[in-house]
C-alpha positions as CSV (number, residue, x, y, z in Angstrom):
1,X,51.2,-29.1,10.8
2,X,48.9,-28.1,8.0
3,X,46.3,-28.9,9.7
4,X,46.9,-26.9,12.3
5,X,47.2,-24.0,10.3
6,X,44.0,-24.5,8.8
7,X,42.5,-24.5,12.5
8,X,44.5,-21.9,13.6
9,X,43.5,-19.8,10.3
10,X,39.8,-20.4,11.2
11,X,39.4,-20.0,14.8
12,X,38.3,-16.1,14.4
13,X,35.6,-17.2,12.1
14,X,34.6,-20.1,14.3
15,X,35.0,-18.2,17.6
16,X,32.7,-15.3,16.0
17,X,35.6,-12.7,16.7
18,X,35.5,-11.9,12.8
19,X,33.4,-12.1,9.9
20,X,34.4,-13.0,6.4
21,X,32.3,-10.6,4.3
22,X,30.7,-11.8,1.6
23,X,31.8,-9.8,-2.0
24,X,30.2,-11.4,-5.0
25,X,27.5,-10.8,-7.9
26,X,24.5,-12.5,-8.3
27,X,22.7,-11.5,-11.3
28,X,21.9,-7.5,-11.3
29,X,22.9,-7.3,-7.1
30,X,26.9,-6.9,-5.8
31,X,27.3,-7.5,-2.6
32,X,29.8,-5.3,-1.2
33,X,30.7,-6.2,2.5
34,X,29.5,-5.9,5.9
35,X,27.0,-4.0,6.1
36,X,28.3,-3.1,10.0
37,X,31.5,-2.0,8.3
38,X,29.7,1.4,7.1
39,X,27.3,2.1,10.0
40,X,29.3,4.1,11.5
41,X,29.9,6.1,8.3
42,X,26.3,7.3,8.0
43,X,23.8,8.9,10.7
44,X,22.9,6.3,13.2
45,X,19.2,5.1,12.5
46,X,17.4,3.3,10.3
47,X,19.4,1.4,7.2
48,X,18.6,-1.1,4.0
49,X,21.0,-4.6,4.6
50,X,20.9,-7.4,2.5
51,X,20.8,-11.3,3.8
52,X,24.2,-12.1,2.9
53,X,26.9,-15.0,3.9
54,X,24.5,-17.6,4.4
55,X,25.0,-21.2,2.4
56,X,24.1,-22.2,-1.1
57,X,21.0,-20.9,-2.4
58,X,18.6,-22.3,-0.4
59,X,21.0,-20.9,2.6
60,X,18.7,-19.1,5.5
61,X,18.9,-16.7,8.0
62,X,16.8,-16.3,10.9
63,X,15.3,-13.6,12.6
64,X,15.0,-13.9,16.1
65,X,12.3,-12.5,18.7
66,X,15.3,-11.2,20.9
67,X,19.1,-10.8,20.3
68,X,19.8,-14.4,21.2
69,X,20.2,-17.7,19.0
70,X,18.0,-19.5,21.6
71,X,15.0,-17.0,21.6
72,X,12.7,-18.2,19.3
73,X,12.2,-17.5,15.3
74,X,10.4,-14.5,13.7
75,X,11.0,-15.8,10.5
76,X,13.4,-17.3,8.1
77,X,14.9,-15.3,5.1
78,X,16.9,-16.6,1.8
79,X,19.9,-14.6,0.4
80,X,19.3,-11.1,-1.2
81,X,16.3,-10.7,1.1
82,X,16.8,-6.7,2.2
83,X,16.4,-5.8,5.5
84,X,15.5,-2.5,7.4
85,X,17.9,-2.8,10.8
86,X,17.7,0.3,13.2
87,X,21.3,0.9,13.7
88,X,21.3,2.4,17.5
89,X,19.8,-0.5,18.7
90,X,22.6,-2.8,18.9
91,X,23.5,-5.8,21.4
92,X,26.9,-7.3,20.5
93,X,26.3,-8.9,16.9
94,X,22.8,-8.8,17.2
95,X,20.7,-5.6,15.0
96,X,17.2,-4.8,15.6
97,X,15.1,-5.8,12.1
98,X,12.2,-3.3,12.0
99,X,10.9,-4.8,8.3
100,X,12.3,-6.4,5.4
101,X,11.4,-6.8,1.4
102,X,12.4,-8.2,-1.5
103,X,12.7,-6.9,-5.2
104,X,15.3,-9.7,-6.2
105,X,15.6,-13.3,-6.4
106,X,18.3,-15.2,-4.7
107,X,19.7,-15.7,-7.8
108,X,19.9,-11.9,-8.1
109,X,17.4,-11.4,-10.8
110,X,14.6,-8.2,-10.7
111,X,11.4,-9.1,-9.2
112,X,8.3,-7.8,-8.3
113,X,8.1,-6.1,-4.5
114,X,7.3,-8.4,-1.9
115,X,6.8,-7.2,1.5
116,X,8.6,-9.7,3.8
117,X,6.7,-8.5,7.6
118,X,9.1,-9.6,9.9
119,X,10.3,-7.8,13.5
120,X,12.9,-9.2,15.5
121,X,16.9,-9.4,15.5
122,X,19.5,-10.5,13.1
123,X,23.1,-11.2,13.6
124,X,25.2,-8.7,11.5
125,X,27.5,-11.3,10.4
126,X,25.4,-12.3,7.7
127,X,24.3,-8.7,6.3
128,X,25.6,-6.7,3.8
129,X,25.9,-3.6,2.1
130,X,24.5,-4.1,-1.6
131,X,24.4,-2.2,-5.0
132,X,21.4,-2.8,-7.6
């Protein structure tokens, strides 16, 4: 019977009807939640997200050449990687990625600017709003 709770309590997750947003510090960044959560609170256009829910520290997510996980990759970016996503172009999950940067580590410590050129799309599931 536990089991079956445990299945039952994780099927929105697996199914990809809900997201479990990720709310942690890492060094001088706090993630604070979806960043889709607070699109709607701002004027629709362009916005900063950082790579968020992904695995360990070496955890990846791709950006992909159209909104589909079997288009091909744009590129591959670690945690805390920040993202510029045009909010009015939406398809399901999927946000368009116009750019992205970094000025942390994954580890959340200050860094240097890097520009990061990447276009393509990103699943919102696994970007968040951020403090620094």
């Amino acid at each position: 019977m536990r089991c079956l709770l445990l299945v039952l309590g994780l099927f929105p997750v697996l199914s990809g009807l809900s997201a479990l947003a990720e709310t942690k510090t890492y060094g001088n960044i706090d993630l604070t939640g979806l960043a889709r959560d607070s699109w709607s609170l701002n004027p629709p256009g362009e916005s900063n997200a950082m790579v968020c829910n992904v695995r360990g520290s070496g955890g990846i997510l791709t950006i992909h050449k159209k909104p589909s996980v079997d288009s091909a990759s744009a590129r591959k970016l670690k945690r805390l990687a920040i993202l510029v996503v045009d909010t009015r172009q939406r398809r399901g999950n999927w946000v368009k990625v116009l750019s992205a940067h970094r000025t942390h580590s994954v580890k959340g410590s200050p860094q240097p600017f890097k520009d990061l050129p990447v276009e393509g799309w990103a699943d919102d599931r696994y970007l968040c709003d951020f403090l620094d």
